[in-house]
C-alpha positions, 0 to 999 in steps of 0.5 A: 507133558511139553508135548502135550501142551505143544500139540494142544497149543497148534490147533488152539492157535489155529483156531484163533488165527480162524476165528480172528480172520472170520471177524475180519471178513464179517468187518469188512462186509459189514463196512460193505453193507453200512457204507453207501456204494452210491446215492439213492436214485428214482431211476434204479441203476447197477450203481444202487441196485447191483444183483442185491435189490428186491421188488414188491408192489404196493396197495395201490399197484406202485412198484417199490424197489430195495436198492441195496448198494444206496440204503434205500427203497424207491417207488415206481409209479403207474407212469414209469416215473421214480420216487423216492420211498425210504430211507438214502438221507433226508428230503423235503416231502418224503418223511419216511426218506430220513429212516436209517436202513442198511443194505435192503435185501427185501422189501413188502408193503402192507395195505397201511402204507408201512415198508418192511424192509429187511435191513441185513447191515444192522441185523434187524427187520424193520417197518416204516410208516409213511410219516418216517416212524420206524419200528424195530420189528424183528431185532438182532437175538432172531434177525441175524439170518433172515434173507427172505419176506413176503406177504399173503393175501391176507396181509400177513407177513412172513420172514425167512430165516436161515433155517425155518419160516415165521408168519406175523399173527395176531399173537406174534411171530409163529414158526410155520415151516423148518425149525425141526430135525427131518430130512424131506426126501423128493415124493415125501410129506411131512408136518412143515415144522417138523422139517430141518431147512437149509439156506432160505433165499426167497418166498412166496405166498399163493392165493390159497395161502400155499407158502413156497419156500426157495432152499437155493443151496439145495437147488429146490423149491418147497412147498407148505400147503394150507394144512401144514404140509410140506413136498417138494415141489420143484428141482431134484437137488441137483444144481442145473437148467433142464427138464422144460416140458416135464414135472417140475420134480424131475427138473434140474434147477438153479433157483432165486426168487419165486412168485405166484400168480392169482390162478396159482402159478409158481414162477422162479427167477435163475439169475446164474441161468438169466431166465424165468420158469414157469410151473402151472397147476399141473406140475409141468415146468416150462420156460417162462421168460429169456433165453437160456444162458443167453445174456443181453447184448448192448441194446438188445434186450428184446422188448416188446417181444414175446417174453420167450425171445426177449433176454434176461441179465441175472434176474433175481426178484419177481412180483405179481401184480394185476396179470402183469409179472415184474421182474427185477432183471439186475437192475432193470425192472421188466414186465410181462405183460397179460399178452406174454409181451415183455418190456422195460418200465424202468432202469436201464 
């Protein structure tokens, strides 16, 4: 029996002493998240953005940019010029500046003004009006894992947990991809909701209502179709940076932030691999923007070239807006331009 309760106890002990590290980590990165690493600035910096922040744009064609490390989210005119929009302490003139968000890591505007705003430091989903009135719209009991959000066309929102993908209806929240217990093979369909997802980092939404769905950790991208189906529709589950000129299913890809444009191409950030890639209607994926594994270098960062010669630094999020791409490269925002041009219009 004293054995017996001796070999209990040791891996009874062991799991505590685990446990009780984890608790620790999690409150040291929750110290991390709450506390500001720097204040709020109209001009992003690697100071408030890092490799953390997120990139929309707004029903007027501003830009707006989640600066994670400063709490807040700032605005981008046409001009270049920087606003404070959400969140980093009160200001005279902008209501919604005094709302408490903690570590931003994804950012949408609807067409009444509101900010959504994924707010990973207190484990919710929230929305902000342009008066500062703040609602909790997703709270902790489902929040806790979501990573990614985005917006349809039609103004609907979509949130991304861990392992499945909610829309915003009328009704509520409606599970619309995951949640299940398949395993999607490469060439397979299956009902979305009937499939088990991994780590969900980032999502798009096309102009046909397509949602595409980036599983960062499986090295791919999915697809749902607007019957409901979900392919896979970039990468083969092998981590890597290769398959340019062929189908997007036959290419290595180590994927981050994914967009689409109006005529329904699918373009996807690698900050490990400082590039964009580009998938056209066809399938074929070629490169899209930087050089890859190429990094920057002092002042070099190839504007006004053609975005195929300019460099990229870790560029994470994307956003679509009137044929133009933006890029949040670290903290820079880049655009590409209708030409293929690329340049800064902010940071740096």
């Amino acid at each position: 029996m004293r054995h017996w309760a001796l070999n209990l106890a040791v891996p009874l002990v062991a799991a505590a002493l685990t446990f009780a590290a984890i608790a620790h980590a999690q409150a040291h990165q929750l110290d991390y998240q709450t506390r500001p690493r720097a204040a709020c600035s109209p001009a992003p910096t690697d100071a408030t953005v890092g490799y953390y922040g997120a990139i929309t744009t707004g029903p007027a064609g501003d830009l707006f940019v989640a600066e994670s490390r400063a709490q807040c989210v700032v605005r981008i005119d046409g001009a270049g010029v920087g606003h404070y929009a959400v969140g980093g302490g009160d200001r005279p003139g902008c209501p919604a500046c005094g709302a408490r968000i903690g570590f931003p890591t994804d950012v949408e505007v609807t067409p009444d003004g509101t900010v959504h705003v994924i707010d990973q430091a207190h484990y919710q989903m929230v929305g902000v009006r342009p008066d500062g009135t703040t609602t909790i719209e997703r709270g902790a009991q489902r929040s806790a894992q979501v990573q990614a959000l985005s917006q349809g066309r039609d103004g609907r929102l979509y949130a991304g947990d861990y392992e499945f993908v909610s829309r915003l209806d009328q009704a509520g929240w409606v599970v619309v991809a995951g949640g299940g217990r398949g395993e999607l093979q490469l060439g397979a369909a299956l009902p979305a909701t009937t499939v088990r997802l991994g780590q969900i980092t980032s999502l798009a939404v096309g102009p046909d209502n397509s949602l595409y769905i980036v599983e960062r950790p499986l090295y791919r991208v999915l697809r749902v179709d607007p019957s409901g189906m979900l392919t896979v529709f970039a990468g083969t589950g092998l981590e890597g940076d290769s398959g340019d000129g062929g189908p997007a299913t036959g290419a290595n890809i180590y994927p981050d932030g994914v967009a689409v444009d109006d005529a329904g191409n699918v373009y996807i950030s690698s900050q490990l691999h400082h590039r964009v890639r580009r998938v056209d209607k066809a399938g074929t994926i070629t490169n899209f923007a930087g050089q890859p594994g190429t990094l920057p270098y002092g002042s070099g960062y190839g504007d006004g070239r053609p975005a195929t010669e300019a460099l990229l630094r870790f560029p994470t999020d994307m956003a679509w807006r009137d044929g133009n791409l933006y890029i949040l490269d670290s903290y820079r925002v880049r655009k590409v331009d209708r030409s293929g041009i690329m340049t800064t219009v902010a940071g740096g």
